[in-house]
C-alpha positions, 0 to 999 in steps of 0.5 A: 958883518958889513954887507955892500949890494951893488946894483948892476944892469946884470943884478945886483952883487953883494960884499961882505966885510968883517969890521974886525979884519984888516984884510976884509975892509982892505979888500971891500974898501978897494971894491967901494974906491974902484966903483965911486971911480966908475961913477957908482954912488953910495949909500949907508942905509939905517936900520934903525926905524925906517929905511934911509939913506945917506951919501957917503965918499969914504968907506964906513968900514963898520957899516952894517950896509952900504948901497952902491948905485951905477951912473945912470944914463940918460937921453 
């Protein structure tokens, strides 16, 4: 299972993909196109040893977990 946590201003929201279906990528990937267009960045997060990240612009469907972060804004 593939998890994506969106971080948001009103909490954060998770999706969850099966790699093995079709339909699940389908759907999380049109959420991951929808928030990048937005201005949200994403990242893989490892979890192998300690936590990292790395910046990515295509969905990895066999992600084990992606971290969308929105635009921010500043003054």
């Amino acid at each position: 299972m593939g998890e994506m946590i969106i971080l948001t201003h009103e909490g954060d929201t998770n999706i969850m993909w099966d790699p093995d279906s079709d339909k699940s990528i389908t759907n999380a990937k049109n959420k991951f196109k929808d928030l990048l267009g937005k201005g949200y960045k994403a990242f893989r997060v490892s979890t192998k040893g300690k936590k990292q990240g790395s910046f990515v612009l295509d969905f990895p469907p066999h992600a084990a977990e992606l971290l969308l972060i929105p635009p921010m804004v500043g003054g």
